[in-house]
MIKE-896388 format. One record per residue: y, z, x of N, C-alpha, C in turn; residue in one letter. Coordinates in steps of 0.05 Angstrom, whole numbers, plus 5000, padded with zeros to 4 digits. Layout:
BEGIN
<seba n_yy="Y" n_zz="Z" n_xx="X" ca_yy="Y" ca_zz="Z" ca_xx="X" c_yy="Y" c_zz="Z" c_xx="X" type="a"/>
...
//
This chain:
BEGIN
<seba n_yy="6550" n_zz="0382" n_xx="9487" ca_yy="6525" ca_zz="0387" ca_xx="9499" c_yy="6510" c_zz="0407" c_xx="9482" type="x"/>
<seba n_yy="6484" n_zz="0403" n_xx="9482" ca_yy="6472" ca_zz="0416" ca_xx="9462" c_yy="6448" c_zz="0423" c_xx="9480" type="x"/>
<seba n_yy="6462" n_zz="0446" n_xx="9494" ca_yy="6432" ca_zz="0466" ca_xx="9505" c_yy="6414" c_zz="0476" c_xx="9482" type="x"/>
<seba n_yy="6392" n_zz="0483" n_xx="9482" ca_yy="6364" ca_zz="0491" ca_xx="9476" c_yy="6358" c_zz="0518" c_xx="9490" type="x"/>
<seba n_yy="6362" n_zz="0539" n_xx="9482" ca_yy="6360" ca_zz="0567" ca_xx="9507" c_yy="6325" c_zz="0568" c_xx="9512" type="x"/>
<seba n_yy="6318" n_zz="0570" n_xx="9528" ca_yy="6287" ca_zz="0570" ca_xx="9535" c_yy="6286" c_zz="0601" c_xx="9539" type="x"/>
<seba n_yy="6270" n_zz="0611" n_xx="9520" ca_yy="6274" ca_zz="0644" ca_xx="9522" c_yy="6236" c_zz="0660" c_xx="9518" type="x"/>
<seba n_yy="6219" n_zz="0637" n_xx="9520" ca_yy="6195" ca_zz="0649" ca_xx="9510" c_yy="6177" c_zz="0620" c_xx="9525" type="x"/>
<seba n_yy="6151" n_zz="0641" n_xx="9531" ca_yy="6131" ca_zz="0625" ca_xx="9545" c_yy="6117" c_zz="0601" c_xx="9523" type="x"/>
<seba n_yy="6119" n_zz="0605" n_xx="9489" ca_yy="6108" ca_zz="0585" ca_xx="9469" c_yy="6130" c_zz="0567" c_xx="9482" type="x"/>
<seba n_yy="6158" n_zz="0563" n_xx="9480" ca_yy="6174" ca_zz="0541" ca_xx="9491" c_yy="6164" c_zz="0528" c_xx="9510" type="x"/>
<seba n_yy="6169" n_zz="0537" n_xx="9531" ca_yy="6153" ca_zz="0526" ca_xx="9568" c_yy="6121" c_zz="0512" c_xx="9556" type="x"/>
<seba n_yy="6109" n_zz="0523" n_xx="9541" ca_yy="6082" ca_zz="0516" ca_xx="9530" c_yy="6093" c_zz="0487" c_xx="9524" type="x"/>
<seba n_yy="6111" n_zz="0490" n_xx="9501" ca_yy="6116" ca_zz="0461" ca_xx="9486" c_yy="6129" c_zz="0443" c_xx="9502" type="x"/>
<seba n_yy="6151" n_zz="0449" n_xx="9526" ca_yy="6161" ca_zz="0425" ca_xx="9538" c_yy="6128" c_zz="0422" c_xx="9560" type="x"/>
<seba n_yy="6115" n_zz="0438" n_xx="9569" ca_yy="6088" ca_zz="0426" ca_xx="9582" c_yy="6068" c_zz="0405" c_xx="9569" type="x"/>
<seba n_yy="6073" n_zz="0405" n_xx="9545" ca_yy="6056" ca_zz="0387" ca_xx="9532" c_yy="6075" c_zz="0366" c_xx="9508" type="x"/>
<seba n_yy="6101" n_zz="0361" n_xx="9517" ca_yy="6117" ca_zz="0341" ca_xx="9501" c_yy="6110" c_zz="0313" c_xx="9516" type="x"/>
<seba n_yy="6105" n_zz="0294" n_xx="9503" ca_yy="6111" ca_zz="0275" ca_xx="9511" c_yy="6140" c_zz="0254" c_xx="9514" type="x"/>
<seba n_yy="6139" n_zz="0251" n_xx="9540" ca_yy="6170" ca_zz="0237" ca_xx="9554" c_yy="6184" c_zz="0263" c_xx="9562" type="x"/>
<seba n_yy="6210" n_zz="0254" n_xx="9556" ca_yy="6222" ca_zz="0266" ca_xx="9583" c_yy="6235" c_zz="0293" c_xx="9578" type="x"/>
<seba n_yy="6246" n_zz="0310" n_xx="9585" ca_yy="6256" ca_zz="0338" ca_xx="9579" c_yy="6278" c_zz="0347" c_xx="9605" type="x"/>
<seba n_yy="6300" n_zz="0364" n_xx="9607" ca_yy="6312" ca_zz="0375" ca_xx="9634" c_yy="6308" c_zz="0403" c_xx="9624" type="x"/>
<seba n_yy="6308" n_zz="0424" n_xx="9648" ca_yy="6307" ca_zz="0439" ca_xx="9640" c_yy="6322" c_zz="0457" c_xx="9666" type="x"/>
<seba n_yy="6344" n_zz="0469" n_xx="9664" ca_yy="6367" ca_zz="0483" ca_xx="9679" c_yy="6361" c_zz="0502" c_xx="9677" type="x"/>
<seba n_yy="6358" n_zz="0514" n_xx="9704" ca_yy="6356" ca_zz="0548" ca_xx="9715" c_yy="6380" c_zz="0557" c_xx="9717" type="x"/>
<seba n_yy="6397" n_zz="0574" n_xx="9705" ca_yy="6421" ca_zz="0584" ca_xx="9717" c_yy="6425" c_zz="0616" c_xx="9718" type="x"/>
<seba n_yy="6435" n_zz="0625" n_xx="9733" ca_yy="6439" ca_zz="0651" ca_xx="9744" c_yy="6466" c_zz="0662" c_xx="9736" type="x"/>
<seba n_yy="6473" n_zz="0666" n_xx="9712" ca_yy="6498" ca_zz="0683" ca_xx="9707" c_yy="6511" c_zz="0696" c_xx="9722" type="x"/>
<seba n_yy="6502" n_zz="0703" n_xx="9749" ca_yy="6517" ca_zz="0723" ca_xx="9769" c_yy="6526" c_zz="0707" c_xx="9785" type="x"/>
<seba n_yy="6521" n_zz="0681" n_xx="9794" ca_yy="6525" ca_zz="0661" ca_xx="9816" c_yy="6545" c_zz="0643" c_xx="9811" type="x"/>
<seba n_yy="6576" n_zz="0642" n_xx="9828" ca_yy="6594" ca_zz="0629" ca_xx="9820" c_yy="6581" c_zz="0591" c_xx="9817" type="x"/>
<seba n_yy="6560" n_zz="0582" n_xx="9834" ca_yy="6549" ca_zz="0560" ca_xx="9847" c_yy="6531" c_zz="0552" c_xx="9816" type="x"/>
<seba n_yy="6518" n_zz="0568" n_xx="9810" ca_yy="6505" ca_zz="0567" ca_xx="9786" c_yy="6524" c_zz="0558" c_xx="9761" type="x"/>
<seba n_yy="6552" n_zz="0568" n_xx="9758" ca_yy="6572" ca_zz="0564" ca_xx="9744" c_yy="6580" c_zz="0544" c_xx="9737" type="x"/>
<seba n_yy="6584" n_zz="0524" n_xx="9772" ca_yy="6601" ca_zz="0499" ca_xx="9778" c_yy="6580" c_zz="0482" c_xx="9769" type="x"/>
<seba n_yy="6547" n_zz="0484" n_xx="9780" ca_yy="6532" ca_zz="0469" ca_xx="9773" c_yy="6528" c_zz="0464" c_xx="9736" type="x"/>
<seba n_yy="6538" n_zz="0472" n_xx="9720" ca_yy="6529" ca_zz="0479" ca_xx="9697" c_yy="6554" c_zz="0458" c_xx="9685" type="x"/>
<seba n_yy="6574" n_zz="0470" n_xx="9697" ca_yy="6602" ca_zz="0456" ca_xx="9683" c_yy="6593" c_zz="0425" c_xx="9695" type="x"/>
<seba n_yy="6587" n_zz="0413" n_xx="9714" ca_yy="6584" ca_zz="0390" ca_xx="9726" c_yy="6564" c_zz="0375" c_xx="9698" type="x"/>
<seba n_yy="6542" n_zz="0388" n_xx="9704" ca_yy="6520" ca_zz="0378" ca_xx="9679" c_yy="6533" c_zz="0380" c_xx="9655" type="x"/>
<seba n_yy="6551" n_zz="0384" n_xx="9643" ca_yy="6565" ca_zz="0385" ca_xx="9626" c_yy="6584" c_zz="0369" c_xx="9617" type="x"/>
<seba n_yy="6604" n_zz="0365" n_xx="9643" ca_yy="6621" ca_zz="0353" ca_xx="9645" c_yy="6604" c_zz="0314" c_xx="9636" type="x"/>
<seba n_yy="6574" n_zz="0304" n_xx="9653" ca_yy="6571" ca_zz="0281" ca_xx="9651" c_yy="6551" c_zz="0289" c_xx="9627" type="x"/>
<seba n_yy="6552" n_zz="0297" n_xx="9607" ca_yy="6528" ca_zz="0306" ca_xx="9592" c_yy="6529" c_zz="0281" c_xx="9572" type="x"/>
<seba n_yy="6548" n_zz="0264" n_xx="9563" ca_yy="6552" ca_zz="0240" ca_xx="9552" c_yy="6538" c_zz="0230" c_xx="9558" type="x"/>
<seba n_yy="6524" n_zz="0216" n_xx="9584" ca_yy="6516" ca_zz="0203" ca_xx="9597" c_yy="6481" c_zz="0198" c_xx="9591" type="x"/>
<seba n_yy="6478" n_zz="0231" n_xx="9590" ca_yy="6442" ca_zz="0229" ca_xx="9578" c_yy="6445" c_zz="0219" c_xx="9551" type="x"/>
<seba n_yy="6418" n_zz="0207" n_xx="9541" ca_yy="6405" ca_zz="0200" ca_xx="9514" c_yy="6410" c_zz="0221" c_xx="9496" type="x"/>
<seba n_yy="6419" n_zz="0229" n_xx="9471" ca_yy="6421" ca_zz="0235" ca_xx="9454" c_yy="6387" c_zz="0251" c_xx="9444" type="x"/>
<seba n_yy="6363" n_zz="0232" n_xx="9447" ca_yy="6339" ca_zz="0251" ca_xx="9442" c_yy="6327" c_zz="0263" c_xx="9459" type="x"/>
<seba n_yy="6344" n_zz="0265" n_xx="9487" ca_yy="6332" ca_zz="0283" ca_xx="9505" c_yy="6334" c_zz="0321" c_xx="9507" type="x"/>
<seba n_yy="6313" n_zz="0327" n_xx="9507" ca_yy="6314" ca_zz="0358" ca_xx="9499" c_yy="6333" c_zz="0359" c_xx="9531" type="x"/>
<seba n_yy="6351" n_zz="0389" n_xx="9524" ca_yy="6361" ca_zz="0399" ca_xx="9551" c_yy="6357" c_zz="0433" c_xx="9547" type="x"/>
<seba n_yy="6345" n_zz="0444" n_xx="9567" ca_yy="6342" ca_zz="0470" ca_xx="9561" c_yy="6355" c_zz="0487" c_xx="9578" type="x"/>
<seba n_yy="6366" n_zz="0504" n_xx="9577" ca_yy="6377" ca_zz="0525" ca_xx="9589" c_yy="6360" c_zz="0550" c_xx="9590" type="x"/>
<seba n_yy="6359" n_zz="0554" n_xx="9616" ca_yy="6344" ca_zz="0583" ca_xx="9625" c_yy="6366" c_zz="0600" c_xx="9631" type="x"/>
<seba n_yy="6367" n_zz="0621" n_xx="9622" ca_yy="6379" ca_zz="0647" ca_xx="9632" c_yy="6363" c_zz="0666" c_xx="9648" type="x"/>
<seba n_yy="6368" n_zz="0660" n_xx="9686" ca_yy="6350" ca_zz="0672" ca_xx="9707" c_yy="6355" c_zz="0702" c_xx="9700" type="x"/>
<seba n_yy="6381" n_zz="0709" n_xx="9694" ca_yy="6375" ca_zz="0740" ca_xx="9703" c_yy="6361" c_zz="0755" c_xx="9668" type="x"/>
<seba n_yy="6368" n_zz="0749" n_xx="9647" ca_yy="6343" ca_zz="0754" ca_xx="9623" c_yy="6312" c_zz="0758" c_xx="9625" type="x"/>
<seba n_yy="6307" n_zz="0720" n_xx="9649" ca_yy="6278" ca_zz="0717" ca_xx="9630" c_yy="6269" c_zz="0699" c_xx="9660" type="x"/>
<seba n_yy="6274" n_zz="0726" n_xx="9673" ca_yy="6263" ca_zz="0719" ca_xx="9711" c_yy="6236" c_zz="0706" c_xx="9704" type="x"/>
<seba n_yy="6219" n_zz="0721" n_xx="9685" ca_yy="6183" ca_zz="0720" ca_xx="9679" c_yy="6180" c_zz="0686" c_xx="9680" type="x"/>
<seba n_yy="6205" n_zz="0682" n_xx="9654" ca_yy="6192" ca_zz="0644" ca_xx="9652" c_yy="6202" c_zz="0627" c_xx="9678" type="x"/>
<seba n_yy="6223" n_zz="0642" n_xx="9686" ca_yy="6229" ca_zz="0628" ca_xx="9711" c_yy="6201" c_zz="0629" c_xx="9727" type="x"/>
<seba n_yy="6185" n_zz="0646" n_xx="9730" ca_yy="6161" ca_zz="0654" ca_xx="9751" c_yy="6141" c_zz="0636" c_xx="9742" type="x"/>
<seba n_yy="6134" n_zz="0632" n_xx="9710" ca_yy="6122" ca_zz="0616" ca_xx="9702" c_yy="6126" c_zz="0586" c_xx="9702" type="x"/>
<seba n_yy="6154" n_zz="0576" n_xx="9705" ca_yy="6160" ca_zz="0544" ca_xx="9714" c_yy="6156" c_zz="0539" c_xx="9742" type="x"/>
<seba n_yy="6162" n_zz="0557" n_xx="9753" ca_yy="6143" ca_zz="0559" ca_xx="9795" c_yy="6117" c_zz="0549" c_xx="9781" type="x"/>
<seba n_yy="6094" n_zz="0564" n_xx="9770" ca_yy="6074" ca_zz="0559" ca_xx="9777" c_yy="6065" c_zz="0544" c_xx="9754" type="x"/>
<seba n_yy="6080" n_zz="0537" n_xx="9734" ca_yy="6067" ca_zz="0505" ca_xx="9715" c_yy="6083" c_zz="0477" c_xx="9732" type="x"/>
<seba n_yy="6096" n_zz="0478" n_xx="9743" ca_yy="6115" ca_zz="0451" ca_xx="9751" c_yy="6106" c_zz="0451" c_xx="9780" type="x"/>
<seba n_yy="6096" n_zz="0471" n_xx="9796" ca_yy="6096" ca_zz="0469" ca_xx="9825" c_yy="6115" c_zz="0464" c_xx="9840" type="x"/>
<seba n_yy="6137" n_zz="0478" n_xx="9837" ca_yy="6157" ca_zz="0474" ca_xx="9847" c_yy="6174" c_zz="0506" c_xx="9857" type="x"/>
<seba n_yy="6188" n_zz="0511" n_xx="9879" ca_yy="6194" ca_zz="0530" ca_xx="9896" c_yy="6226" c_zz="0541" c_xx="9876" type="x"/>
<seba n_yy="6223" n_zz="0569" n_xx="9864" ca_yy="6242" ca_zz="0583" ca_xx="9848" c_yy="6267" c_zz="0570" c_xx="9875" type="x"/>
<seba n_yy="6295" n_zz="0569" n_xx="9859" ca_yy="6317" ca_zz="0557" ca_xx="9862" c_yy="6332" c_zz="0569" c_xx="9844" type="x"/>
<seba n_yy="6361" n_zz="0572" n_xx="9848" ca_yy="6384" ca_zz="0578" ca_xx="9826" c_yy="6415" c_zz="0569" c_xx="9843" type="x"/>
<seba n_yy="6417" n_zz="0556" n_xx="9825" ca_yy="6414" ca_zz="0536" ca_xx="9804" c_yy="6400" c_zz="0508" c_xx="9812" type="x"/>
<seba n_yy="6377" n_zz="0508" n_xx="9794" ca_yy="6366" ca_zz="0491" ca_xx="9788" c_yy="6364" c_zz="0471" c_xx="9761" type="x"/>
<seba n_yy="6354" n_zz="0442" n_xx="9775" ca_yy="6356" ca_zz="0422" ca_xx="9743" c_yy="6321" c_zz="0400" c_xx="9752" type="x"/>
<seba n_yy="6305" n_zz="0411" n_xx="9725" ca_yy="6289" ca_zz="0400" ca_xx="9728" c_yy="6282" c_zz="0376" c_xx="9706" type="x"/>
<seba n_yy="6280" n_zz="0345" n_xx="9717" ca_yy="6262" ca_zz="0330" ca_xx="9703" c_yy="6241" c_zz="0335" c_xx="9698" type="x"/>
<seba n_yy="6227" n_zz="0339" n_xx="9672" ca_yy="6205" ca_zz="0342" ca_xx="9663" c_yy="6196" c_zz="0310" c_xx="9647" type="x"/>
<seba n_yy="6176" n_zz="0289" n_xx="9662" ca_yy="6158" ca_zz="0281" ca_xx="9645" c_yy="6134" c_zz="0277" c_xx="9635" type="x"/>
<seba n_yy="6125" n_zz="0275" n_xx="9613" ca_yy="6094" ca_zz="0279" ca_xx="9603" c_yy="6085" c_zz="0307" c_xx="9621" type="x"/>
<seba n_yy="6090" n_zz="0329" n_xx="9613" ca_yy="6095" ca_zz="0355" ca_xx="9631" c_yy="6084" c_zz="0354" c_xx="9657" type="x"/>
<seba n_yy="6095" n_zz="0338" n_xx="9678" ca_yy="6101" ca_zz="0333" ca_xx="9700" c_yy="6127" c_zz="0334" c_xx="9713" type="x"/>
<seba n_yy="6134" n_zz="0351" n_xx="9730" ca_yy="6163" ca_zz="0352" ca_xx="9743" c_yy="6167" c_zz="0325" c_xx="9761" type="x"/>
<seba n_yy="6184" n_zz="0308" n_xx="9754" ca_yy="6179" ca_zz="0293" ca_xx="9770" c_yy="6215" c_zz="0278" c_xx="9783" type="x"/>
<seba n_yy="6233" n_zz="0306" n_xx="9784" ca_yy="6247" ca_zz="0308" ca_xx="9798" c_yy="6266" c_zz="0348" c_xx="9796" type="x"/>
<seba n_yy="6272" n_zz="0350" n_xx="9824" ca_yy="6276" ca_zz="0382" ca_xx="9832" c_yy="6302" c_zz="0378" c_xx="9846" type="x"/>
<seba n_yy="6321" n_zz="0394" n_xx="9825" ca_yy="6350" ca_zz="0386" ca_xx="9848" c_yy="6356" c_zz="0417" c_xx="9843" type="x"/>
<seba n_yy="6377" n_zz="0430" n_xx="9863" ca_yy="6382" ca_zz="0451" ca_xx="9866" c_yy="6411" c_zz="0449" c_xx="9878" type="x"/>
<seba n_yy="6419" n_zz="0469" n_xx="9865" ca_yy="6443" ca_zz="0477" ca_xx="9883" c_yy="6462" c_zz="0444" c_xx="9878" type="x"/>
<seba n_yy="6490" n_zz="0442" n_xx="9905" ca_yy="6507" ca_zz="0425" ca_xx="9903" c_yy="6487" c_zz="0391" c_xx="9895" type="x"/>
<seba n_yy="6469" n_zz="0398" n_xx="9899" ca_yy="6448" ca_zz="0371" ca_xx="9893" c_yy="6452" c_zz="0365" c_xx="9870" type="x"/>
<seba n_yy="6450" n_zz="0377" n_xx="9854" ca_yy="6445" ca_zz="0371" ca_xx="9821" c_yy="6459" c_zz="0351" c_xx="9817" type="x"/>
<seba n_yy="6448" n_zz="0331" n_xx="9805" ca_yy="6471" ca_zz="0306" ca_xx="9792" c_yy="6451" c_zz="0293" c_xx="9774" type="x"/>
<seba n_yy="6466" n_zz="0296" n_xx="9750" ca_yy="6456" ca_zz="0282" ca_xx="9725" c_yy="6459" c_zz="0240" c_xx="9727" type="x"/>
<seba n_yy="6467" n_zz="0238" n_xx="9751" ca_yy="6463" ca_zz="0210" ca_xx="9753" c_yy="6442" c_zz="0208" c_xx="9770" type="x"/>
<seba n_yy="6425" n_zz="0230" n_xx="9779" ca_yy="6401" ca_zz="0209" ca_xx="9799" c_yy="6379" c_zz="0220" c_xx="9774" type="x"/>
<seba n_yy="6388" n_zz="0234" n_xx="9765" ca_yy="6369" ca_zz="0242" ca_xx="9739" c_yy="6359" c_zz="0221" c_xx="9717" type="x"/>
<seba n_yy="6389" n_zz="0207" n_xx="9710" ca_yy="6389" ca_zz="0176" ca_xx="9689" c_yy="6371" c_zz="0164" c_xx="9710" type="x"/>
<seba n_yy="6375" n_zz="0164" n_xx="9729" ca_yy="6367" ca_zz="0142" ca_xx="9751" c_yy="6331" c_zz="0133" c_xx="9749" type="x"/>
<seba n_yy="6322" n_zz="0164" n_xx="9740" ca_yy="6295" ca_zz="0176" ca_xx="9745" c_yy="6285" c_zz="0163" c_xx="9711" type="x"/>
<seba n_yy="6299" n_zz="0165" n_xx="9695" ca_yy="6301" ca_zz="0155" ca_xx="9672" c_yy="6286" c_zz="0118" c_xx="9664" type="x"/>
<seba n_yy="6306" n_zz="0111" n_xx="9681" ca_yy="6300" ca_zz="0084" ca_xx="9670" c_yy="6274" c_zz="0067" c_xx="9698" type="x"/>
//
């Protein structure tokens, strides 16, 4: 698995204006739940496309971009979160025991 660390608002800029598809994982280093959800996305990470960006947020670092994906995606702060991003449109929000990289492919095709 080849996370992408999302650590700066030019990033969030560039997955807002990529065209197709992008994920982009909120995780909380302090949260055992955040942990399991991470190993899971991991565990089926085979499964995604090979040219799909995957980015990792570190919540307790870079809370700010977390505040800034609330209000570019319109979507309600969560941890652990996994967001579909296409044509910079969120157009799937899973959280918590939800997360599953198969309704994600799902969203894909």
């Amino acid at each position: 698995m080849n996370w992408i660390s999302l650590e700066s608002a030019e990033q969030l800029n560039g997955i807002k204006h990529h065209q197709g598809y992008c994920i982009i994982y909120k995780h909380s280093t302090r949260c055992s739940i955040s942990l399991m959800a991470k190993r899971r996305i991991e565990m089926d990470a085979s499964e995604l496309p090979d040219n799909l960006p995957v980015y990792f947020l570190d919540l307790i670092k870079h809370r700010d971009i977390s505040n800034q994906i609330v209000h570019d995606f319109h979507v309600h702060h969560e941890s652990p979160q996994l967001l579909l991003i296409k044509d910079g449109e969120c157009i799937l929000d899973q959280s918590h025991s939800a997360i599953s990289i198969e309704e994600a492919l799902g969203e894909l095709n």
